[in-house]
C-alpha positions as CSV (number, residue, x, y, z in Angstrom):
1,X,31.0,9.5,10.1
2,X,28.4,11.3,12.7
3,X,28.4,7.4,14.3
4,X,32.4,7.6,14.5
5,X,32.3,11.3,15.8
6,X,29.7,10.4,18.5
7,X,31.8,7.4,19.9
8,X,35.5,8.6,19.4
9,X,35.3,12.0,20.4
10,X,34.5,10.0,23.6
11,X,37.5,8.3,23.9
12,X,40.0,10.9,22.3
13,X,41.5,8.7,19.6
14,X,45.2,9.4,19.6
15,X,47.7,9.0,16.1
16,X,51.3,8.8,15.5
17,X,51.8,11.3,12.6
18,X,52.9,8.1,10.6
19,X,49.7,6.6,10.7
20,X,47.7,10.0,9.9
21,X,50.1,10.8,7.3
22,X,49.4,7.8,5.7
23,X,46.3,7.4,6.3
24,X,45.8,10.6,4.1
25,X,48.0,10.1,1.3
26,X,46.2,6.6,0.8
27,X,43.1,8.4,0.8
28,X,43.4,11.3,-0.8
29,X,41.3,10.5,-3.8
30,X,37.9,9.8,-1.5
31,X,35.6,11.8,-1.8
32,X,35.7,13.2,1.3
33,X,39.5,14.1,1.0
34,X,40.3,15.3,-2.5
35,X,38.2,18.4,-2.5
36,X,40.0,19.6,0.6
37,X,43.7,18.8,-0.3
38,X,45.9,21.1,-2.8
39,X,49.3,20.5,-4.6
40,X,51.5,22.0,-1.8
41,X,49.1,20.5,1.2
42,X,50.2,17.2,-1.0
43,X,54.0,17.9,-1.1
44,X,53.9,18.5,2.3
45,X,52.7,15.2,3.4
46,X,54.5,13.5,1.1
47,X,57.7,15.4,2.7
48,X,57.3,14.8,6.1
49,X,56.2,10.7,5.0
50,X,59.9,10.8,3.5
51,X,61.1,12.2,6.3
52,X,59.8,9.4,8.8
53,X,60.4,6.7,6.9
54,X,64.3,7.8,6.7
55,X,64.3,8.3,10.6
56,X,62.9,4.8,11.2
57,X,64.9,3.2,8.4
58,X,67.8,5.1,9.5
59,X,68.3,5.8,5.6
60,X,71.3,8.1,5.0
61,X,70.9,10.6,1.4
62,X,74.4,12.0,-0.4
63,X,74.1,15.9,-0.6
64,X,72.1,15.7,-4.1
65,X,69.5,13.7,-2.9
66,X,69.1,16.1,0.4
67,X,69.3,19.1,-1.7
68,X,66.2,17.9,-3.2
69,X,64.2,16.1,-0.3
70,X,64.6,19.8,1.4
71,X,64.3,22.3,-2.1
72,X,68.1,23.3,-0.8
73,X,70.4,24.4,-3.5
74,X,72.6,22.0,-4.4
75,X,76.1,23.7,-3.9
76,X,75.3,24.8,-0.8
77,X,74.1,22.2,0.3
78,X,77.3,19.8,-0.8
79,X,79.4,22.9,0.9
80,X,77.1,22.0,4.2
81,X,78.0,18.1,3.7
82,X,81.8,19.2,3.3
83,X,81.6,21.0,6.9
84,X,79.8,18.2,8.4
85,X,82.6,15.9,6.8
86,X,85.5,17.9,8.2
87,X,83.6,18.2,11.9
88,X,82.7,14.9,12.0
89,X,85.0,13.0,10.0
90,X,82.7,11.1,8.0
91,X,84.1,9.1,5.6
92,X,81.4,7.7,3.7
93,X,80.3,11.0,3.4
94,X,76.7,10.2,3.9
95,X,74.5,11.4,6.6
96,X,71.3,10.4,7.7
97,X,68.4,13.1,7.9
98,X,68.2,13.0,11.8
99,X,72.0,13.5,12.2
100,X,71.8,16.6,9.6
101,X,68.6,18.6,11.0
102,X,70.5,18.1,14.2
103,X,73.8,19.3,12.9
104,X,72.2,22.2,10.9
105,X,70.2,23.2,14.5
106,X,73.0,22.7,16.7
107,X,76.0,24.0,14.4
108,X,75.3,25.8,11.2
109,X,72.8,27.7,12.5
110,X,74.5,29.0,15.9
111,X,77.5,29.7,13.7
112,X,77.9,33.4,12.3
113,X,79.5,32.5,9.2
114,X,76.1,30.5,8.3
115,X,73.1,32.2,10.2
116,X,72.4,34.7,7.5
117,X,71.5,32.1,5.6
118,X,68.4,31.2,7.9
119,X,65.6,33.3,8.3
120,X,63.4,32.6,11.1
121,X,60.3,30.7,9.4
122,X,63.2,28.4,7.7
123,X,64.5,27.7,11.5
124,X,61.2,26.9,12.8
125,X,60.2,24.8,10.2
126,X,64.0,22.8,10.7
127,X,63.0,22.6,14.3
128,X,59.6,21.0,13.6
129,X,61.2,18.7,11.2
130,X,63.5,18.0,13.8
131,X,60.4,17.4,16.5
132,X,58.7,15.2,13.9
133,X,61.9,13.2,13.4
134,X,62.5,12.8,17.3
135,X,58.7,12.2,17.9
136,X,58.7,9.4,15.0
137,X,61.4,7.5,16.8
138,X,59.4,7.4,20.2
139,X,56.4,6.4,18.5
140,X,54.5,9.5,20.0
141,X,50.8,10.0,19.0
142,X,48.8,13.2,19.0
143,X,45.5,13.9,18.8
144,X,44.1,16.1,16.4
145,X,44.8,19.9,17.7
146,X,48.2,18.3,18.6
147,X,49.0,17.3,15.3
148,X,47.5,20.8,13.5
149,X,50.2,22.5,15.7
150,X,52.9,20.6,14.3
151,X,51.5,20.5,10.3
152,X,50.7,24.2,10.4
153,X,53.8,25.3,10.9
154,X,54.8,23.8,7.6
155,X,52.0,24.4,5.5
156,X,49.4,27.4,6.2
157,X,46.9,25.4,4.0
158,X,46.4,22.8,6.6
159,X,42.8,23.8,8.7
160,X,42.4,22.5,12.2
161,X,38.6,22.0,10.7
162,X,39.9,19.8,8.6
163,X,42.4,18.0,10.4
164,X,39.4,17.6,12.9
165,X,37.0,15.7,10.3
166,X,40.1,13.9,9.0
167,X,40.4,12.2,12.3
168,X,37.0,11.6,12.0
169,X,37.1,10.3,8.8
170,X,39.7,7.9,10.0
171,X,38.4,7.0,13.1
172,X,35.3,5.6,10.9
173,X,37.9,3.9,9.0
174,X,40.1,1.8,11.4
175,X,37.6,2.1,14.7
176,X,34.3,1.6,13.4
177,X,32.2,-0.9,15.3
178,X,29.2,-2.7,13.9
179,X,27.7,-3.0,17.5
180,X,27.2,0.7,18.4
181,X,23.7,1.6,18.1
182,X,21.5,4.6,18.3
183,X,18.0,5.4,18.7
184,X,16.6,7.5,16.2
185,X,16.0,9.8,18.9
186,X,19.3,9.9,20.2
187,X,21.0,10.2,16.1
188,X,18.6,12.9,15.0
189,X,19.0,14.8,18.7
190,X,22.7,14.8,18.5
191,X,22.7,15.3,14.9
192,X,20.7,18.9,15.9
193,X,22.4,19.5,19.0
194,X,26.3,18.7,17.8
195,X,26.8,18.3,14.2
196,X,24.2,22.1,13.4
197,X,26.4,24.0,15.8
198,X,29.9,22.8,14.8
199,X,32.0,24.7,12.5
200,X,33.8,22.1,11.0
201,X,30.4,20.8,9.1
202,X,29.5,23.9,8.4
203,X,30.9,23.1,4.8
204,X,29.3,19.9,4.5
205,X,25.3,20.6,5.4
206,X,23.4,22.5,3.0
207,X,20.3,24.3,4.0
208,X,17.8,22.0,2.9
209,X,19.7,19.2,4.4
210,X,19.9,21.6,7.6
211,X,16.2,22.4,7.8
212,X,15.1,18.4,7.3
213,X,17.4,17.5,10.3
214,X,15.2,20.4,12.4
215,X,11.7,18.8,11.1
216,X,13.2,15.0,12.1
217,X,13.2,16.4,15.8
218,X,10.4,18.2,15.6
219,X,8.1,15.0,14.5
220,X,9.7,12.5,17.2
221,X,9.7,15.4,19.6
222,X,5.6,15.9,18.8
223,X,5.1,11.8,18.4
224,X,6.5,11.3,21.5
225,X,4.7,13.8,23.4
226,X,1.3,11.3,21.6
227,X,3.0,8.1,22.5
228,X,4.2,8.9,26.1
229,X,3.5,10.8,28.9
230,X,4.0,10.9,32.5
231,X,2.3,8.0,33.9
232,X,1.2,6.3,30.1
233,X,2.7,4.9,27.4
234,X,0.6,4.7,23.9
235,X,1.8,2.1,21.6
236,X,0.0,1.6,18.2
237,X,-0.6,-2.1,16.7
238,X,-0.8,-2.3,13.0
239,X,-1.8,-5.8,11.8
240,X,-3.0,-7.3,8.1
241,X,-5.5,-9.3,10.0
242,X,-9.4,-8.7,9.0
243,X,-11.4,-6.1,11.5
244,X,-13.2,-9.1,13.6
245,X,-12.7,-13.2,12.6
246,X,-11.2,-16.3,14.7
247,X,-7.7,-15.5,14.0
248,X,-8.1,-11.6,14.8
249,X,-9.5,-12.5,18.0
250,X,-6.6,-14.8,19.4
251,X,-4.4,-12.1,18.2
252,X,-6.2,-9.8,20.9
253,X,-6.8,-12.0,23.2
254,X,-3.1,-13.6,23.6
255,X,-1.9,-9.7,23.2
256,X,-4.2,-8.6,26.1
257,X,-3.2,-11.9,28.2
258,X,0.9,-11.2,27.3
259,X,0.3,-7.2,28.5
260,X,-1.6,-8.1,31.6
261,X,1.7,-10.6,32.6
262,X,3.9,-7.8,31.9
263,X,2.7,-4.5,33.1
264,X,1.0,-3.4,36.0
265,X,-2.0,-1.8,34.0
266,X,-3.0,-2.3,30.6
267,X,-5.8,-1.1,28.5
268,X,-6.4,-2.2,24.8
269,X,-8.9,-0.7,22.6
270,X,-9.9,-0.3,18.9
271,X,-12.4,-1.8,16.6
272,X,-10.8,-5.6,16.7
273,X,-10.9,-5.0,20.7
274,X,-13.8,-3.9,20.7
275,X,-15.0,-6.6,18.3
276,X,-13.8,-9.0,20.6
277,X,-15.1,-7.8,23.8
278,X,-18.6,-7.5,22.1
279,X,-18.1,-11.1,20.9
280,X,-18.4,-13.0,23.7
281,X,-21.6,-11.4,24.8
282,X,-22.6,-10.5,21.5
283,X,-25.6,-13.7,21.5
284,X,-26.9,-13.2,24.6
285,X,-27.7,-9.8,24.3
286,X,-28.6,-9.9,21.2
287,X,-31.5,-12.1,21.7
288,X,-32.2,-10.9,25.0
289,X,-33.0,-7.1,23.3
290,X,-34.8,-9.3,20.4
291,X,-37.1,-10.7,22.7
292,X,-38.1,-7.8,24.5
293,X,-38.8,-6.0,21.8
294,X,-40.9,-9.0,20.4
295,X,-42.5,-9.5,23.3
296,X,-43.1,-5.1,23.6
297,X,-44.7,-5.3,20.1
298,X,-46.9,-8.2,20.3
299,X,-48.6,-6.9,23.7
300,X,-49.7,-3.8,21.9
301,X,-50.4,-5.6,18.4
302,X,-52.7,-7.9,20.6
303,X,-54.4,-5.2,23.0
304,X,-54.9,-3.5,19.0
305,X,-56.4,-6.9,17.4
306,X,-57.9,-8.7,20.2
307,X,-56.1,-11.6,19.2
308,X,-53.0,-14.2,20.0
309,X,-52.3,-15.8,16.7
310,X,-52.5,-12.0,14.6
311,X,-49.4,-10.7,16.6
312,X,-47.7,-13.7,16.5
313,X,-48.5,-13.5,12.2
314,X,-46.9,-9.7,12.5
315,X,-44.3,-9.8,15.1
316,X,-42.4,-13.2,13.1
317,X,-42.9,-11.6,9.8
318,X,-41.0,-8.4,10.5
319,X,-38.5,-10.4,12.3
320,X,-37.9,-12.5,10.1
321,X,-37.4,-9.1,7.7
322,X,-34.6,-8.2,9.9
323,X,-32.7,-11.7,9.8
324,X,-33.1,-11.6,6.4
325,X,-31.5,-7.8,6.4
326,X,-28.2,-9.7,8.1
327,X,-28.2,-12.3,6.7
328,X,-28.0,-10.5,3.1
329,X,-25.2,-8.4,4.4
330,X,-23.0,-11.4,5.9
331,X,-23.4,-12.5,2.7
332,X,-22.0,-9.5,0.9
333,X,-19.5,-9.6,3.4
334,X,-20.4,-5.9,4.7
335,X,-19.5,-5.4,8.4
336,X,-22.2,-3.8,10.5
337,X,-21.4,-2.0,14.2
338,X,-23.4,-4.2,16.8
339,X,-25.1,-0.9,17.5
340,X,-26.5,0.0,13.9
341,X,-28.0,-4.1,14.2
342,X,-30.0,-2.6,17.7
343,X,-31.1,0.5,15.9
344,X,-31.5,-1.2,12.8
345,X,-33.5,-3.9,14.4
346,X,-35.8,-1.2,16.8
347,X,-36.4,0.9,14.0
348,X,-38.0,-2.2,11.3
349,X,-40.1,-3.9,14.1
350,X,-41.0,0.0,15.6
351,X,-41.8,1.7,12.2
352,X,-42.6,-1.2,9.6
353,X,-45.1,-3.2,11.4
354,X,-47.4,-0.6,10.7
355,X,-47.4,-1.5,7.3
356,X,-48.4,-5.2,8.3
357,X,-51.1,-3.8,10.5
358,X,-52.9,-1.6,8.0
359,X,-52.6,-4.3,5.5
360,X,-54.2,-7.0,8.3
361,X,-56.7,-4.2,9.5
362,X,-57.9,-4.2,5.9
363,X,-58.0,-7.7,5.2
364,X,-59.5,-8.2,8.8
365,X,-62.2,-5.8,8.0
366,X,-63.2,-6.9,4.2
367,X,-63.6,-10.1,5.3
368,X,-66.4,-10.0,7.1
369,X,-68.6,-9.3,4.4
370,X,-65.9,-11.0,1.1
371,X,-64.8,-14.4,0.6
372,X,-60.8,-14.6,1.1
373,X,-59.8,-14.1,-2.0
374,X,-61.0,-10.8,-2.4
375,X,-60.3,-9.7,0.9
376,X,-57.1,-10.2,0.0
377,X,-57.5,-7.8,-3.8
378,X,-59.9,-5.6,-2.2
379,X,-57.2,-5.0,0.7
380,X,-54.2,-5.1,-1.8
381,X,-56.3,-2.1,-3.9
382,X,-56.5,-0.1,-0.5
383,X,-53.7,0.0,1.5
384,X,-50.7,-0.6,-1.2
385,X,-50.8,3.3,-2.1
386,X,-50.1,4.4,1.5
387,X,-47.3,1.4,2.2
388,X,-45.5,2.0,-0.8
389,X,-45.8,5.4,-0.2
390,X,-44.2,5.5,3.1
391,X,-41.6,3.0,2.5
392,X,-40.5,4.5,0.0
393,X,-40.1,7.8,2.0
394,X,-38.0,5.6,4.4
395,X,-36.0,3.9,1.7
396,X,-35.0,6.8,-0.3
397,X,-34.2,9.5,2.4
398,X,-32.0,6.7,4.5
399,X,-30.2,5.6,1.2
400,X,-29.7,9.1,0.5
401,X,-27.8,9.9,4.2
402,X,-26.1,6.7,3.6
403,X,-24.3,8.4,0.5
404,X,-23.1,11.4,2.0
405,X,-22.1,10.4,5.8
406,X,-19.4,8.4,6.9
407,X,-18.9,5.3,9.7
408,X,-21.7,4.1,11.7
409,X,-24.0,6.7,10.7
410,X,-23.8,6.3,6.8
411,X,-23.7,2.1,7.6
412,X,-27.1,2.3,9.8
413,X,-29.1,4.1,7.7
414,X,-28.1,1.9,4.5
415,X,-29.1,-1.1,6.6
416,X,-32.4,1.0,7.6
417,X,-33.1,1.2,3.9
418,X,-32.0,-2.5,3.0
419,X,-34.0,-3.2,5.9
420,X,-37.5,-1.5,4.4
421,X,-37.3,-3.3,1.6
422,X,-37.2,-6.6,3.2
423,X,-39.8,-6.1,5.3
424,X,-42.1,-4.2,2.8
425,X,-41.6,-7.2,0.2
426,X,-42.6,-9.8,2.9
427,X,-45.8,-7.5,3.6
428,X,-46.8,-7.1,0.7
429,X,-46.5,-10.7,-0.8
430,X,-46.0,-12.9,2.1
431,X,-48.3,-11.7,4.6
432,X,-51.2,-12.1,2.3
433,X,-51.0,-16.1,1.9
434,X,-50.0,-16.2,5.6
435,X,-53.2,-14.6,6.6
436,X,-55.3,-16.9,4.0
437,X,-53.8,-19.8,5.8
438,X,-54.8,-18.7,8.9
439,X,-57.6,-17.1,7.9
440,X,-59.7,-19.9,10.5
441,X,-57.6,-18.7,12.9
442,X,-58.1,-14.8,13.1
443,X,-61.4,-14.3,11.6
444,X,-64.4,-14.5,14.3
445,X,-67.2,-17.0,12.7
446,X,-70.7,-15.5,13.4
447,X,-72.7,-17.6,16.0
């Protein structure tokens, strides 16, 4: 119905009272209709449906069957037929309704001997009959004020409200067109703008349904004012594709190529973006940080030790502690922010090395006066107090953040911890056979 009212009211749709007449009486048990029509409202229509049929079937009615189309009496009524009859001459003695408004307006009620008999609202209504009749016959249509004119002179019942969302109503009925279409924009603002403020739908909104159709143009009125502005426009992307893979990345990269065609400035961001843009430089820098800060460690390990091979030893170990950090999360299908891998990757090779060094200073330093194989107890009863000690320190209180932060600050410090664990277990059982093995390497021989 609001569809129908937005596109007729634009082309004021025009009736013949035949076809809103019957329009009504068909529908007068819808449930739009049969709460706003009464018993006399019904009579009415059901008169004045009579009454054009007759005139366009040109039926004619003995005086009985007048008497009762019009609530006339009966005997005055046959008297009336009788006057016509000796006027006229009419030997059939029938008369059709036109001919007997006409001679009723033109005759019987300029003649004194009958006038009493009319009072004025009985006249008028004759008179619209008679307009009805004559209108009928010329096919004339009339919109819906029009039409109230005419109807309200017979019945006081009849609303112009009424008769206004009837048309309506009708209109939606024989003139509705699949192919009009609305934005929601342009429904909810014309719903607030038109159907709020009207009257005739006063009857028909309640307040709840009111005060939803006011909070419908608030929210697009506030999402708009997020999604467009002056020289922008914001459009969100929702996908069921993972955060970062093969298929995620085509997806951005054939939307970013189809934008770019298509508009004069683009800019597409968000994780899978991101993802993306890290992607294809994601290896180089990667290993271009990882060997830096190899390369930064081992020159101080070596100034510290004196020696090639040791920082090599310590420098591969705790490296090979943070592949095995990833690699246990790719694994577990975690995803980790490329910058939580730097940190992640600083922090192990920055703060866990010390570990290895105190452990090799140890073993370095027992050896020069024990065989290996207690160097390596006598360095195990020494320095494991203070590594587990501070590992554990690192573990626990990183694990701990982990659990009560969010996003990249909760998923660094979980791979911090993961991280200490890995490279205090290589420490403190791989290290040791490493530097047995080497043990010709690292350890000075007396001349």
């Amino acid at each position: 119905n609001i569809y129908t009212l937005y596109f007729v009211s634009e082309n004021n749709l025009t009736l013949n009272p035949q076809e809103f007449v019957n329009f009504i009486l068909t529908h007068q048990n819808d449930e739009a209709l049969k709460n706003n029509l009464n018993a006399e409202t019904l009579g009415s229509l059901n008169l004045i449906k009579i009454i054009m049929e007759s005139v366009i079937n040109n039926t004619s009615y003995d005086s009985n069957d007048m008497a009762e189309f019009l609530g006339m009496d009966k005997d005055n009524t046959s008297l009336l037929y009788g006057l016509y009859n000796s006027l006229y001459v009419n030997k059939n003695f029938t008369i059709s309704l036109k001919e007997f408004i006409a001679f009723l307006l033109n005759d019987v009620v300029k003649n004194p001997k009958y006038a009493s008999s009319f009072d004025k609202d009985k006249i008028s209504k004759l008179t619209t009959v008679n307009k009805i009749i004559s209108n009928t016959i010329n096919n004339v249509k009339y919109n819906a004020e029009e039409i109230f004119a005419i109807t309200h002179t017979l019945s006081n019942d009849v609303e112009k409200d009424m008769l206004e969302v009837l048309y309506i109503y009708l209109g939606s009925d024989k003139s509705y067109d699949p192919s009009w279409k609305l934005t929601l924009e342009e429904f909810v603002n014309y719903l607030n703008e038109n159907i709020l403020n009207d009257e005739r739908f006063t009857d028909y909104i309640d307040d709840e349904m009111r005060n939803n159709i006011i909070e419908a143009k608030d929210t697009i009125k506030d999402a708009k004012e997020l999604l467009v502005a002056k020289n922008y426009s914001r459009v969100v992307i929702n996908t069921k594709l993972d955060l970062e893979g093969k298929e995620t990345f085509n997806f951005v990269k054939n939307t970013k190529n189809t934008l770019e065609k298509n508009l004069e400035e683009v800019y597409v961001i968000g994780d899978s973006p991101m993802a993306y843009e890290m992607s294809k430089t994601f290896d180089n820098e990667l290993n271009l940080i990882t060997v830096i800060t190899m390369v930064a460690i081992f020159i101080v390990v070596a100034f510290t030790f004196k020696s090639l091979i040791i920082p090599i030893i310590l420098v591969l170990t705790i490296q090979c502690a943070v592949y095995l950090t990833m690699g246990i999360l790719s694994i577990a299908h975690e995803n980790v922010y490329f910058i939580a891998i730097l940190i992640v990757q600083s922090i192990l090779m920055g703060a866990t090395i010390d570990y290895a060094i105190l452990y090799t200073s140890y073993y370095l330093e027992h050896r020069k006066t024990l065989d290996i194989k207690e160097a390596i107890k006598k360095s195990y009863n020494t320095s494991i107090h203070t590594i587990l000690t501070s590992s554990s320190i690192l573990i626990i209180v990183t694990l701990i953040i982990a659990c009560f932060t969010s996003a990249i600050a909760a998923k660094i410090c979980k791979t911090i911890s993961e991280g200490t664990i890995c490279s205090t277990i290589l420490i403190l059982i791989f290290l040791p056979s490493i530097l047995a093995l080497c043990d010709r390497f690292i350890v000075k021989k007396k001349k």
